[in-house]
mmCIF file of the N, C-alpha and C atoms, coordinates in Angstrom:
data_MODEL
# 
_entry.id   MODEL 
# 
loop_
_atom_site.group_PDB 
_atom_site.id 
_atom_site.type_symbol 
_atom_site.label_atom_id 
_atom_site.label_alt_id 
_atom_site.label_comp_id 
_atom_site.label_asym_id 
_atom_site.label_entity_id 
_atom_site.label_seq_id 
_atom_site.pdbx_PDB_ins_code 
_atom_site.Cartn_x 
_atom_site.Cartn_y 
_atom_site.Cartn_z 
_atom_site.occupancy 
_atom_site.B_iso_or_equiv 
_atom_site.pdbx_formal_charge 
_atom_site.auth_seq_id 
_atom_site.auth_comp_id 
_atom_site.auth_asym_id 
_atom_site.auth_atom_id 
_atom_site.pdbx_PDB_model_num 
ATOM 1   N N  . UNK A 1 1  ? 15.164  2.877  23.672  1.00 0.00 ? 1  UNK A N  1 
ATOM 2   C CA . UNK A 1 1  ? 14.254  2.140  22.801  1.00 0.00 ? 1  UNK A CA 1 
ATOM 3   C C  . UNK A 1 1  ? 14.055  2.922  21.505  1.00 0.00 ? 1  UNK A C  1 
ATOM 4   N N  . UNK A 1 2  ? 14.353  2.151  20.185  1.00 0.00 ? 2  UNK A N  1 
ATOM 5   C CA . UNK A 1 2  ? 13.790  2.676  19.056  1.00 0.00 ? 2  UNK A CA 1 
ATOM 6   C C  . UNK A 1 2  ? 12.676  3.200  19.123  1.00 0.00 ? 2  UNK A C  1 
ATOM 7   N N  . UNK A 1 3  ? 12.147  3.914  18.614  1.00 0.00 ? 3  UNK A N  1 
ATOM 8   C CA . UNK A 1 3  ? 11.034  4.508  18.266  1.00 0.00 ? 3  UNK A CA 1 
ATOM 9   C C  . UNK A 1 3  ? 10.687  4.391  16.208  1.00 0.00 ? 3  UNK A C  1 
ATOM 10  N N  . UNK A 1 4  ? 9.846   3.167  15.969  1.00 0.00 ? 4  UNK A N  1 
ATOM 11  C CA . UNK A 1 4  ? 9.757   3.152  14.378  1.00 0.00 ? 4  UNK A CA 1 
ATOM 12  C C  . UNK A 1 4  ? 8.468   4.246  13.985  1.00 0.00 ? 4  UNK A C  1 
ATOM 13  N N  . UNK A 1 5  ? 8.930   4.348  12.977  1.00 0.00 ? 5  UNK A N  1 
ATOM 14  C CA . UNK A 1 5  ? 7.908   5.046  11.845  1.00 0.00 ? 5  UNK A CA 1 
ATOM 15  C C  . UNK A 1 5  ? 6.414   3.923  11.241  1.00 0.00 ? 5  UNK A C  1 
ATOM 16  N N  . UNK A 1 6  ? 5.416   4.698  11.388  1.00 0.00 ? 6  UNK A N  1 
ATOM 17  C CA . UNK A 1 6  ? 4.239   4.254  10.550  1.00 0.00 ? 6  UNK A CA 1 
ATOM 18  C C  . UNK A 1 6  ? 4.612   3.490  9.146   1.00 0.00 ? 6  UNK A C  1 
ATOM 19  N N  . UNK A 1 7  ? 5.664   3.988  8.378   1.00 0.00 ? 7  UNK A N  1 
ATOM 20  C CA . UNK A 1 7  ? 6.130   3.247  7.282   1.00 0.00 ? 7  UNK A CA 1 
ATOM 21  C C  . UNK A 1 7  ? 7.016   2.068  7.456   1.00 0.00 ? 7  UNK A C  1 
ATOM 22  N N  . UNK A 1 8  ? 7.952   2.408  8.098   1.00 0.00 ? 8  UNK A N  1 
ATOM 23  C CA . UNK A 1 8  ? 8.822   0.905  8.842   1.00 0.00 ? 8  UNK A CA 1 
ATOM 24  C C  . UNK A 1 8  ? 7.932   -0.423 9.203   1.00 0.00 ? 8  UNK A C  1 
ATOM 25  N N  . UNK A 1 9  ? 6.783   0.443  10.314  1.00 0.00 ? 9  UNK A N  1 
ATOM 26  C CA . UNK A 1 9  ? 5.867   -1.023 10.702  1.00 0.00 ? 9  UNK A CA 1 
ATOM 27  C C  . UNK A 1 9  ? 4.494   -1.604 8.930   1.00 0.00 ? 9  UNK A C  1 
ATOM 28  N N  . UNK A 1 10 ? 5.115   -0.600 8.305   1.00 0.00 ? 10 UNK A N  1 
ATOM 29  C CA . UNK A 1 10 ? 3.897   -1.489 7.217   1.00 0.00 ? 10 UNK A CA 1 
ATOM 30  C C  . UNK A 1 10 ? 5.488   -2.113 6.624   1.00 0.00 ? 10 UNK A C  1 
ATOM 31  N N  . UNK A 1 11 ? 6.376   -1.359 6.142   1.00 0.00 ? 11 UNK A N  1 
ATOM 32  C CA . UNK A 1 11 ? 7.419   -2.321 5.496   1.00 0.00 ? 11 UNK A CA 1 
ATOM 33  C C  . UNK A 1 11 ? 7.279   -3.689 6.321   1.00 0.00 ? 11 UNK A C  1 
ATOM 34  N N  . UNK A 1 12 ? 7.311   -3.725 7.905   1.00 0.00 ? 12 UNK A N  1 
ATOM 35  C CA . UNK A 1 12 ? 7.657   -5.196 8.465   1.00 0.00 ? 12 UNK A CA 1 
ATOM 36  C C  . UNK A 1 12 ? 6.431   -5.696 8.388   1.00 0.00 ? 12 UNK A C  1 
ATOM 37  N N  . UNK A 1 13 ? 5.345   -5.241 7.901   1.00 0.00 ? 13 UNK A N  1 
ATOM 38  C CA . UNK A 1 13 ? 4.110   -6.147 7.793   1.00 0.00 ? 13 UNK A CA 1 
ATOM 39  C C  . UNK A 1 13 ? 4.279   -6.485 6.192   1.00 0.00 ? 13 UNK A C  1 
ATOM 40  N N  . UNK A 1 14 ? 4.482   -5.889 5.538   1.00 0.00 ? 14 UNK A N  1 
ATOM 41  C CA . UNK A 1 14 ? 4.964   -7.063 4.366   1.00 0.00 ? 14 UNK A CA 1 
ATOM 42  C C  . UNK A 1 14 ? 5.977   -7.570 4.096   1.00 0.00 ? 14 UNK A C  1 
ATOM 43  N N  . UNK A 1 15 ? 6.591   -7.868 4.975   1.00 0.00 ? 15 UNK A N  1 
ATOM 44  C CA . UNK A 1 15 ? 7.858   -8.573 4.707   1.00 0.00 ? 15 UNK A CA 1 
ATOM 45  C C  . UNK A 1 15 ? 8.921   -7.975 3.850   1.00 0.00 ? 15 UNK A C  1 
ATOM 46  N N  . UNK A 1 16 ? 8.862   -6.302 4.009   1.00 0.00 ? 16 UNK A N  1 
ATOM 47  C CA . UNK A 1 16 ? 10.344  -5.913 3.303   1.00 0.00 ? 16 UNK A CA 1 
ATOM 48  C C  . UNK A 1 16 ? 10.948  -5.047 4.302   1.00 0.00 ? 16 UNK A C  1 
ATOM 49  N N  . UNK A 1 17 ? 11.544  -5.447 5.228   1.00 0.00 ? 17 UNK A N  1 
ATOM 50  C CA . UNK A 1 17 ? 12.702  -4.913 6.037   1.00 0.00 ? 17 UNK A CA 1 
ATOM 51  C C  . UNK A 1 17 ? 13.995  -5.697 5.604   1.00 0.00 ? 17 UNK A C  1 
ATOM 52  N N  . UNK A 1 18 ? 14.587  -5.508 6.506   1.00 0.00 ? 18 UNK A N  1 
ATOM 53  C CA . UNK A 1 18 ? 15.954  -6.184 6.573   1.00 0.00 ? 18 UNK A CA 1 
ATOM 54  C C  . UNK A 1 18 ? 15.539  -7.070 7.641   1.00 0.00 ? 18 UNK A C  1 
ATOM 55  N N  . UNK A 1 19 ? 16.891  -8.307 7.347   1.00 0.00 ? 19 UNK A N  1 
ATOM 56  C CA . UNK A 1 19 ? 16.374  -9.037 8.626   1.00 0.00 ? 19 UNK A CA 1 
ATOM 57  C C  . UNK A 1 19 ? 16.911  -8.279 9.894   1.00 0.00 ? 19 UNK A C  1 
ATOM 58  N N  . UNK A 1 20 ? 17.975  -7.565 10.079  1.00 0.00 ? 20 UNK A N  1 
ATOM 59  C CA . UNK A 1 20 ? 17.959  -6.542 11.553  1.00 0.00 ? 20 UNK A CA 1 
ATOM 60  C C  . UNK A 1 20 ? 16.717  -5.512 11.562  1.00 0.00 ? 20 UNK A C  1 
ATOM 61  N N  . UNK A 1 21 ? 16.361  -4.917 10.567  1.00 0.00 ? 21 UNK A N  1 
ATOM 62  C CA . UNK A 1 21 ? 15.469  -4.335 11.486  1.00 0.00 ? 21 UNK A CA 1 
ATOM 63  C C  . UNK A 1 21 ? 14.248  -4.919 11.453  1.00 0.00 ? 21 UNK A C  1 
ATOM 64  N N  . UNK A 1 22 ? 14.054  -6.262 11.005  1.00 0.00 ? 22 UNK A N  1 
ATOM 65  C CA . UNK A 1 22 ? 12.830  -7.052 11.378  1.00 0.00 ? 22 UNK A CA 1 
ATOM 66  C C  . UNK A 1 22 ? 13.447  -7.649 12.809  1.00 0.00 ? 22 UNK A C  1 
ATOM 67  N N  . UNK A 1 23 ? 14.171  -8.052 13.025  1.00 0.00 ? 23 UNK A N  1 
ATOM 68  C CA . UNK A 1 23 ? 14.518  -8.741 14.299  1.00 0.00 ? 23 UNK A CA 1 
ATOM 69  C C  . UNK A 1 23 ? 14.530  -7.179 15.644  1.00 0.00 ? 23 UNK A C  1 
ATOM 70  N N  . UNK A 1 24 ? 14.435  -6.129 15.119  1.00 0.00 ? 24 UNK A N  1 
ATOM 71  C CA . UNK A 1 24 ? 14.463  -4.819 16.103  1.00 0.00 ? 24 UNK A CA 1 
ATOM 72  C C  . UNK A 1 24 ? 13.016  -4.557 16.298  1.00 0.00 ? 24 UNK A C  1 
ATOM 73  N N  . UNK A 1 25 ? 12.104  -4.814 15.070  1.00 0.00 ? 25 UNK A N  1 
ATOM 74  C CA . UNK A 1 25 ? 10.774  -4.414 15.152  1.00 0.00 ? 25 UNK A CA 1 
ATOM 75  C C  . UNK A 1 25 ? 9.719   -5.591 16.479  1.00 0.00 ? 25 UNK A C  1 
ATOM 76  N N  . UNK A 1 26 ? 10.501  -6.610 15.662  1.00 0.00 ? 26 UNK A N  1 
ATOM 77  C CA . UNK A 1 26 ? 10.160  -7.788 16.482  1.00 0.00 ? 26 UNK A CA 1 
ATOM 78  C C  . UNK A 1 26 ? 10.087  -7.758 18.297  1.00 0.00 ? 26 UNK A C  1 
ATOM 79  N N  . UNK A 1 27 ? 11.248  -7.427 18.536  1.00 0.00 ? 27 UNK A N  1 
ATOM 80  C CA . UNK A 1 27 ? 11.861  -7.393 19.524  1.00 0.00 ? 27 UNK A CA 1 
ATOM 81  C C  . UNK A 1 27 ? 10.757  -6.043 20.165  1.00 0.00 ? 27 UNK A C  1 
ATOM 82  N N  . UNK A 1 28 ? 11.168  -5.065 19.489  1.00 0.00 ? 28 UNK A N  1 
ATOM 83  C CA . UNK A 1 28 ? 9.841   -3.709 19.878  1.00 0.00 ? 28 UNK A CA 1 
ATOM 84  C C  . UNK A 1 28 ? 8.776   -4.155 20.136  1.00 0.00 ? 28 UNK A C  1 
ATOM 85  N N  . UNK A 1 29 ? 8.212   -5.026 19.340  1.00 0.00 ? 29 UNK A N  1 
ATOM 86  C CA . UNK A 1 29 ? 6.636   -5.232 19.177  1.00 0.00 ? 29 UNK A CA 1 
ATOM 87  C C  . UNK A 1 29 ? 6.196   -6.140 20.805  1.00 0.00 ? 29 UNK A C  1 
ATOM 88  N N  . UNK A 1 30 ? 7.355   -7.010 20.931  1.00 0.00 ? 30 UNK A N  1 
ATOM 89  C CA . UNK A 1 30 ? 7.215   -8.061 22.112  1.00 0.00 ? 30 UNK A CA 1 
ATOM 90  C C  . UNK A 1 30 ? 6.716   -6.621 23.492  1.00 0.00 ? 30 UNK A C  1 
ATOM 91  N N  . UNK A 1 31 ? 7.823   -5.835 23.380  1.00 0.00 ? 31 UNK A N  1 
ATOM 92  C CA . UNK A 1 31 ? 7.632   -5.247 24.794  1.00 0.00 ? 31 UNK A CA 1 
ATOM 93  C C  . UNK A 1 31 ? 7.388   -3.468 24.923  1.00 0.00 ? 31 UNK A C  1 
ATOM 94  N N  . UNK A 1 32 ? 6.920   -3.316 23.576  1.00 0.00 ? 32 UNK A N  1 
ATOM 95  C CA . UNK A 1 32 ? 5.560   -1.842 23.459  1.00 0.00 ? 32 UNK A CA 1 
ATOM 96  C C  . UNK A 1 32 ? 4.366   -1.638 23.530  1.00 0.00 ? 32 UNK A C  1 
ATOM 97  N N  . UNK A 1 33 ? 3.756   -1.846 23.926  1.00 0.00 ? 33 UNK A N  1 
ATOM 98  C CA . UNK A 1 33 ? 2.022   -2.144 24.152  1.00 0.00 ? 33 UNK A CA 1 
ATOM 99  C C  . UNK A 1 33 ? 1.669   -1.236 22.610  1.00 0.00 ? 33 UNK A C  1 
ATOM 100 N N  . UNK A 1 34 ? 2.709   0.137  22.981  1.00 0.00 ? 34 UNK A N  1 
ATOM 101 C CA . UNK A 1 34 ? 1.328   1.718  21.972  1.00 0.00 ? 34 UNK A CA 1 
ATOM 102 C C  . UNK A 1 34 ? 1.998   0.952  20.822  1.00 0.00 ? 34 UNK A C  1 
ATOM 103 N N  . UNK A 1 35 ? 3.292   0.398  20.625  1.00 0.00 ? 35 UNK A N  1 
ATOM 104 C CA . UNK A 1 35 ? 3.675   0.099  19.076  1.00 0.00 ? 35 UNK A CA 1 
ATOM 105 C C  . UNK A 1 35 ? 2.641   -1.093 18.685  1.00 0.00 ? 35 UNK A C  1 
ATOM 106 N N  . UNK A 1 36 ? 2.710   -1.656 19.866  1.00 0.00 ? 36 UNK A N  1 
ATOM 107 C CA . UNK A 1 36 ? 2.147   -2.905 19.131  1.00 0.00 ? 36 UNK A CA 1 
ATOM 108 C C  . UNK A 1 36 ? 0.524   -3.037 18.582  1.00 0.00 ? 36 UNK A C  1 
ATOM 109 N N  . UNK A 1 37 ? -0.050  -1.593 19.406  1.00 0.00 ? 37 UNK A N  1 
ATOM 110 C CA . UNK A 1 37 ? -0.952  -1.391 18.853  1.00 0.00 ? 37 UNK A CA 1 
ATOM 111 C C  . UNK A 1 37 ? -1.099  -0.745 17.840  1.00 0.00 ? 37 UNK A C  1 
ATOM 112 N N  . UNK A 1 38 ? -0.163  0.292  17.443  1.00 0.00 ? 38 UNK A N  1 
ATOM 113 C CA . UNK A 1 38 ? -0.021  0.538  16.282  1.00 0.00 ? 38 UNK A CA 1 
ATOM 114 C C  . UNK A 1 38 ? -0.035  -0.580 15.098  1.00 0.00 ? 38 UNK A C  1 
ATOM 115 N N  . UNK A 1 39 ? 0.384   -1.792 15.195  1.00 0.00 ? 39 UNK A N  1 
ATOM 116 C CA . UNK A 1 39 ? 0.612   -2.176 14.500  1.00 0.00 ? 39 UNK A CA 1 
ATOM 117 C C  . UNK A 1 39 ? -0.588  -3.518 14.132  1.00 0.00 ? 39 UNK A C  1 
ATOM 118 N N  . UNK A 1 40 ? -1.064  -3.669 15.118  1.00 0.00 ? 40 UNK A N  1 
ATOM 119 C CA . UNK A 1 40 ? -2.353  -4.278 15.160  1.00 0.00 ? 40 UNK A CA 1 
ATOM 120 C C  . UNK A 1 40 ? -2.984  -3.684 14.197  1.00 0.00 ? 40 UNK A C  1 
ATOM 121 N N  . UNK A 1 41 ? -3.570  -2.091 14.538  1.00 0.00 ? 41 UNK A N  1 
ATOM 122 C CA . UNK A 1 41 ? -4.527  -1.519 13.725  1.00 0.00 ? 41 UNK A CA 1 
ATOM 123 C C  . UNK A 1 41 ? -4.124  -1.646 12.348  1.00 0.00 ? 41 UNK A C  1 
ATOM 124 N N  . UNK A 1 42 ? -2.424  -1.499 11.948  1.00 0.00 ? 42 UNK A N  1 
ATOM 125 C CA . UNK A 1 42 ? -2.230  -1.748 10.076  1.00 0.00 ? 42 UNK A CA 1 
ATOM 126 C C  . UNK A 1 42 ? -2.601  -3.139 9.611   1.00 0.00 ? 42 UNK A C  1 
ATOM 127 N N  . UNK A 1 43 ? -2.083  -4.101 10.770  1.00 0.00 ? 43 UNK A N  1 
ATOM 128 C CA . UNK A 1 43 ? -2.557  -5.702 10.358  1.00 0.00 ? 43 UNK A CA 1 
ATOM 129 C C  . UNK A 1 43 ? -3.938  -5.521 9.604   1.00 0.00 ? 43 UNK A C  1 
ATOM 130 N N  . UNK A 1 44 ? -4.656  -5.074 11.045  1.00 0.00 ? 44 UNK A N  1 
ATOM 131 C CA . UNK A 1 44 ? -6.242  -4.918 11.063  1.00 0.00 ? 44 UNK A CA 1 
ATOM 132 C C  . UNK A 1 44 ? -7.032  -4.560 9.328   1.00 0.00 ? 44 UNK A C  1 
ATOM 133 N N  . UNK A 1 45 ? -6.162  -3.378 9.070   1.00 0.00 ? 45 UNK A N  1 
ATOM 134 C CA . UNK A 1 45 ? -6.306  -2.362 7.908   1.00 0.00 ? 45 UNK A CA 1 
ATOM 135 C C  . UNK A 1 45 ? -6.251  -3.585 6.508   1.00 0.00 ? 45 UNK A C  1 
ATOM 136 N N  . UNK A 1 46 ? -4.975  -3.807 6.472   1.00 0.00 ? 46 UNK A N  1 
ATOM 137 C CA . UNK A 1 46 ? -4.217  -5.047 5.451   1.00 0.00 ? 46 UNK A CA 1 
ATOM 138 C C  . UNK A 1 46 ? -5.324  -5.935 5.908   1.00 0.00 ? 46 UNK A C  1 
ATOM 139 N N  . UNK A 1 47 ? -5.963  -6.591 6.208   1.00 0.00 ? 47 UNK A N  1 
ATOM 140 C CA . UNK A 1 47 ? -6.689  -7.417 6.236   1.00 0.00 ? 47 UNK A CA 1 
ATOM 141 C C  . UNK A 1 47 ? -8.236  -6.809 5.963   1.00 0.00 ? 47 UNK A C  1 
ATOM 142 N N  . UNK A 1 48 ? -8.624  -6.065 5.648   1.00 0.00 ? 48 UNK A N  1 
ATOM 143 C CA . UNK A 1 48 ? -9.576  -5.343 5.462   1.00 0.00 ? 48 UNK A CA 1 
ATOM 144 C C  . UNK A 1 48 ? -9.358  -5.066 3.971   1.00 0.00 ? 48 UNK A C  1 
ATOM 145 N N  . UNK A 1 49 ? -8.394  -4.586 3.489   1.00 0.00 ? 49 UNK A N  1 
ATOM 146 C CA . UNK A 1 49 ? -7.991  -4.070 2.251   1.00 0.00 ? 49 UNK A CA 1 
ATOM 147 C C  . UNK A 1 49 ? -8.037  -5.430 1.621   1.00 0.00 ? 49 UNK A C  1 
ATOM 148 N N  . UNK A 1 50 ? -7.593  -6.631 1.790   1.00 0.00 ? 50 UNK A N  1 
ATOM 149 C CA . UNK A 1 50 ? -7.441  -7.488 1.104   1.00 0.00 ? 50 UNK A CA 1 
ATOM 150 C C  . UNK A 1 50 ? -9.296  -8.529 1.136   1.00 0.00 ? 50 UNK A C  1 
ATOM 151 N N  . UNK A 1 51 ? -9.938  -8.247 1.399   1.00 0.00 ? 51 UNK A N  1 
ATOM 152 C CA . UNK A 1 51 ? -11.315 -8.424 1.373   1.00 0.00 ? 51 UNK A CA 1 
ATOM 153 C C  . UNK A 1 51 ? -12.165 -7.659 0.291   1.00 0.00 ? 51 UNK A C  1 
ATOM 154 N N  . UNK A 1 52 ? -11.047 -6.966 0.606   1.00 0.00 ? 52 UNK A N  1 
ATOM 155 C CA . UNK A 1 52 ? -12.754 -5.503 -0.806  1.00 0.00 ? 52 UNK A CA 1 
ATOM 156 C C  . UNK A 1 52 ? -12.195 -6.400 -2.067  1.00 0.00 ? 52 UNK A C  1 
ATOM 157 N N  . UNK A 1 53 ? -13.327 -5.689 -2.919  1.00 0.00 ? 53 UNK A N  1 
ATOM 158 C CA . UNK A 1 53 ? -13.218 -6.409 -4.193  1.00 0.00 ? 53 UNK A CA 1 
ATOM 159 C C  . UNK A 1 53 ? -13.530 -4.803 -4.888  1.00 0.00 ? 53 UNK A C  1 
ATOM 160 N N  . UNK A 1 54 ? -11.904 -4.186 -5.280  1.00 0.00 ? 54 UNK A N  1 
ATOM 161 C CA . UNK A 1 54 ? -12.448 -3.184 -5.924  1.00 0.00 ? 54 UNK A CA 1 
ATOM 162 C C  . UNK A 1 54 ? -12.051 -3.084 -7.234  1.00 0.00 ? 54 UNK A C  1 
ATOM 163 N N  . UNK A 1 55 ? -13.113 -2.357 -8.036  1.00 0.00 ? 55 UNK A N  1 
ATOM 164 C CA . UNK A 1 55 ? -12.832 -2.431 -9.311  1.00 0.00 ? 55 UNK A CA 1 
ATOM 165 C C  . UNK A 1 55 ? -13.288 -1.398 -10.135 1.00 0.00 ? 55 UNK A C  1 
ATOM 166 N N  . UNK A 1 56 ? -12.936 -0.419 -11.219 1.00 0.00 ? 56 UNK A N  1 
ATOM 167 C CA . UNK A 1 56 ? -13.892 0.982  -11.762 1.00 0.00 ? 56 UNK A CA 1 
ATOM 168 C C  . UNK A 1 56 ? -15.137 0.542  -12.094 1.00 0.00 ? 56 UNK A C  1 
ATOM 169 N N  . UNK A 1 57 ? -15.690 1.795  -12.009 1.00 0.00 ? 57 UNK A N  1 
ATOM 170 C CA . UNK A 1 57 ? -17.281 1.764  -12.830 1.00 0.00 ? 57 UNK A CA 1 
ATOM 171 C C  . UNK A 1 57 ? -16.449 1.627  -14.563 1.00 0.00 ? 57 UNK A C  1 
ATOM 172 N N  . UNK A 1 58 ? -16.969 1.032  -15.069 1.00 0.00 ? 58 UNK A N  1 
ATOM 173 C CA . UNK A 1 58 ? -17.366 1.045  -16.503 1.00 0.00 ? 58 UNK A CA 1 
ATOM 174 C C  . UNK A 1 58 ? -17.083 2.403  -17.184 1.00 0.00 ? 58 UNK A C  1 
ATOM 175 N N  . UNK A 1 59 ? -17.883 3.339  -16.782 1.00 0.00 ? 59 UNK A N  1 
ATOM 176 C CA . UNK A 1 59 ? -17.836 4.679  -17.069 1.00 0.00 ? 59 UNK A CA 1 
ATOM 177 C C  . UNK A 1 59 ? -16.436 5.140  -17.541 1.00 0.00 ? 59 UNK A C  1 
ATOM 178 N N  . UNK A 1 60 ? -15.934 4.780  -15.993 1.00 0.00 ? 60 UNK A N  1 
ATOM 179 C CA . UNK A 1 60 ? -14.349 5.324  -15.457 1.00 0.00 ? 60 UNK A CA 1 
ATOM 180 C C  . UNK A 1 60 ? -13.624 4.657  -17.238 1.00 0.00 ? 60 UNK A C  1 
ATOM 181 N N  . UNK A 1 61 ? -13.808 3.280  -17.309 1.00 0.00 ? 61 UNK A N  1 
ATOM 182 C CA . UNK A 1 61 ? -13.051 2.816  -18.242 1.00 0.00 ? 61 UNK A CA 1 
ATOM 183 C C  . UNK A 1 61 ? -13.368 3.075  -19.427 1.00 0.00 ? 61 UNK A C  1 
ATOM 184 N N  . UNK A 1 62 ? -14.388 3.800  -20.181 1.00 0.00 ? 62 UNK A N  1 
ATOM 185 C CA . UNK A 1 62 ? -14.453 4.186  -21.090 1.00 0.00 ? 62 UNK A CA 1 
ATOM 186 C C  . UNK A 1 62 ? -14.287 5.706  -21.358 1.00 0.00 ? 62 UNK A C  1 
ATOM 187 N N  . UNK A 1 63 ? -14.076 6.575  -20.191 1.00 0.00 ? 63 UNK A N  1 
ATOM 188 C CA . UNK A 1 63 ? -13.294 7.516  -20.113 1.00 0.00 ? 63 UNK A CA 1 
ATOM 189 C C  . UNK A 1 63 ? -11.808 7.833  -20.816 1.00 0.00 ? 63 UNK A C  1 
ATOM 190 N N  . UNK A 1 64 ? -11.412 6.414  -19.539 1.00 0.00 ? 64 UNK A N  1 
ATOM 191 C CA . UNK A 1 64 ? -9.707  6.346  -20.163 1.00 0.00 ? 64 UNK A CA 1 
ATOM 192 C C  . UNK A 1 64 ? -10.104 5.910  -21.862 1.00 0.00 ? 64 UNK A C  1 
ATOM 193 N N  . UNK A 1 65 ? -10.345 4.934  -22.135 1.00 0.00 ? 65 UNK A N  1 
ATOM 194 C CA . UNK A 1 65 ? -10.059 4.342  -23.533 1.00 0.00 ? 65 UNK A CA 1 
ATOM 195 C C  . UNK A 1 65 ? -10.351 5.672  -24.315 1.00 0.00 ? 65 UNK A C  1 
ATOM 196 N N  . UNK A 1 66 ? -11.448 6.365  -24.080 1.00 0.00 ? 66 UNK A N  1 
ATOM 197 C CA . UNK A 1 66 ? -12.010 7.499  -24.986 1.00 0.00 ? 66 UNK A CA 1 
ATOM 198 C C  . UNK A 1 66 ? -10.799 8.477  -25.100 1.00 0.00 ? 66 UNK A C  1 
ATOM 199 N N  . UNK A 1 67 ? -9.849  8.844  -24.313 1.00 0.00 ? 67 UNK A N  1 
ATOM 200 C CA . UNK A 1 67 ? -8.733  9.660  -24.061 1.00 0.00 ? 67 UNK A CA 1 
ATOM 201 C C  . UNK A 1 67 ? -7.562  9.104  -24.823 1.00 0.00 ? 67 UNK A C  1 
ATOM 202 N N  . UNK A 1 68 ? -7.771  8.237  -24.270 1.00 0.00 ? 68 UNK A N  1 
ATOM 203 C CA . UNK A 1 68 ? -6.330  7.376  -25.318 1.00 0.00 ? 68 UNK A CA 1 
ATOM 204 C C  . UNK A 1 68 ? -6.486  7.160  -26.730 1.00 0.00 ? 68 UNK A C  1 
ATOM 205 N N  . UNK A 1 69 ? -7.711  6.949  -27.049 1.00 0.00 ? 69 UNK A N  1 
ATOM 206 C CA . UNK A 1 69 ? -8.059  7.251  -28.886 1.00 0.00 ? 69 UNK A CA 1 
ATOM 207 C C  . UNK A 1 69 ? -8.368  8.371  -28.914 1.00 0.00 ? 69 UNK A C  1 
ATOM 208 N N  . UNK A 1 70 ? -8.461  9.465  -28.683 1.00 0.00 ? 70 UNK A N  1 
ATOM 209 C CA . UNK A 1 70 ? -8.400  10.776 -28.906 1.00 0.00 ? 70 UNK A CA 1 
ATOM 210 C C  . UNK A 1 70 ? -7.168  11.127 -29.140 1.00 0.00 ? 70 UNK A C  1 
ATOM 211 N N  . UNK A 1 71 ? -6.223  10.815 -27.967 1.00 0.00 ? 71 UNK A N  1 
ATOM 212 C CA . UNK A 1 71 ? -4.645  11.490 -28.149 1.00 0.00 ? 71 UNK A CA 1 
ATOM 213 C C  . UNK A 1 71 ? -3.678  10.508 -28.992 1.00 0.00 ? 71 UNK A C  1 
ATOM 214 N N  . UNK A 1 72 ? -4.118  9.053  -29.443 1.00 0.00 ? 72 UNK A N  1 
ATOM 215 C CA . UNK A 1 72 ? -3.686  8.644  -30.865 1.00 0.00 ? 72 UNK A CA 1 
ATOM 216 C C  . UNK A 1 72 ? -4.036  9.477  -32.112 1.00 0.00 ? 72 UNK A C  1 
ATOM 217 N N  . UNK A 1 73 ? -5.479  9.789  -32.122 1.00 0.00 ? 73 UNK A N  1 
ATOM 218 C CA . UNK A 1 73 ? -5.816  10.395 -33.499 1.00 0.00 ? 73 UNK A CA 1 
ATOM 219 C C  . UNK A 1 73 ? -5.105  11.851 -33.553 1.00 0.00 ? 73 UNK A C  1 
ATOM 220 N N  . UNK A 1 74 ? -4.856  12.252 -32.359 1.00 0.00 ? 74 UNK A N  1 
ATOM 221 C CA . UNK A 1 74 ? -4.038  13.563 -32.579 1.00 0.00 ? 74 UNK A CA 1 
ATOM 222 C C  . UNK A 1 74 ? -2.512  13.116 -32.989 1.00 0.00 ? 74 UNK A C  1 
ATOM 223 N N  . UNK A 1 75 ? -1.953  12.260 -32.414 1.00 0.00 ? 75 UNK A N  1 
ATOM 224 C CA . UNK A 1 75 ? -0.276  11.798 -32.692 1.00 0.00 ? 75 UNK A CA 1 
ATOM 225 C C  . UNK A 1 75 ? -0.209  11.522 -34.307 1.00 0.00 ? 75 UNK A C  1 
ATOM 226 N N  . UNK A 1 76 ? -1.171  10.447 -35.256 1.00 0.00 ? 76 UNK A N  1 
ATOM 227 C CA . UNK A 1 76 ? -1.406  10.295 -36.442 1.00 0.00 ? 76 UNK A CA 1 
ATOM 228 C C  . UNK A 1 76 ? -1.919  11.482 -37.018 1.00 0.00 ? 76 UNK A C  1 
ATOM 229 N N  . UNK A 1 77 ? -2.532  12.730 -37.227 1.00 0.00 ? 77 UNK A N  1 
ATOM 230 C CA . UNK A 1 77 ? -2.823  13.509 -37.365 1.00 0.00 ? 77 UNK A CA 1 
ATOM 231 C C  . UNK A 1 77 ? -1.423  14.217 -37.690 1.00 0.00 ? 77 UNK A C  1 
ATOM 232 N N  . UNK A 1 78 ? -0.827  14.774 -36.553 1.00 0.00 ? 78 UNK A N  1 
ATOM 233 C CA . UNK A 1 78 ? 0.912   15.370 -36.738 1.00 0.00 ? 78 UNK A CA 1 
ATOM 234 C C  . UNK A 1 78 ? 1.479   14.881 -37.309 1.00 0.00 ? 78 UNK A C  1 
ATOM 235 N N  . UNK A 1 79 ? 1.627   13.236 -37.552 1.00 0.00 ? 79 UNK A N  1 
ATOM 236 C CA . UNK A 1 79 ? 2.486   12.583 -38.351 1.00 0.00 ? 79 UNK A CA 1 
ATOM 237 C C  . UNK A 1 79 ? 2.611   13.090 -39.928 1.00 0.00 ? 79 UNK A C  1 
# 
């Protein structure tokens, strides 16, 4: 029996394997209990992740902008 990687089972949870090794994962998942729980818990995760609503503080974004017109006025400056 294969034995997949933590990264393999998120590749086959978004739909970028190949179709053999989606049809191998598949096939794994039917008759591994620990894989398949492994793979429950990333479902679980991905479905959790896709609920938050995340977004910077304000702060954060006037950080960046403040950085990025700083290191323009230095580039025009050298010019």
């Amino acid at each position: 029996m294969h034995s997949f990687t933590q990264e393999e089972l998120l590749q086959y949870l978004y739909n970028e394997t190949s179709t053999q090794k989606t049809a191998a994962i598949s096939a794994a998942l039917e008759e591994d209990w620990s894989l398949r729980e492994k793979f429950d818990l990333l479902k679980a995760a991905q479905q959790n992740l896709e609920v938050i609503k995340l977004s910077p503080r304000k702060q954060t974004i006037d950080n960046i902008l403040s950085y990025a017109e700083k290191a323009m006025e230095e580039l025009s400056s050298h010019a």
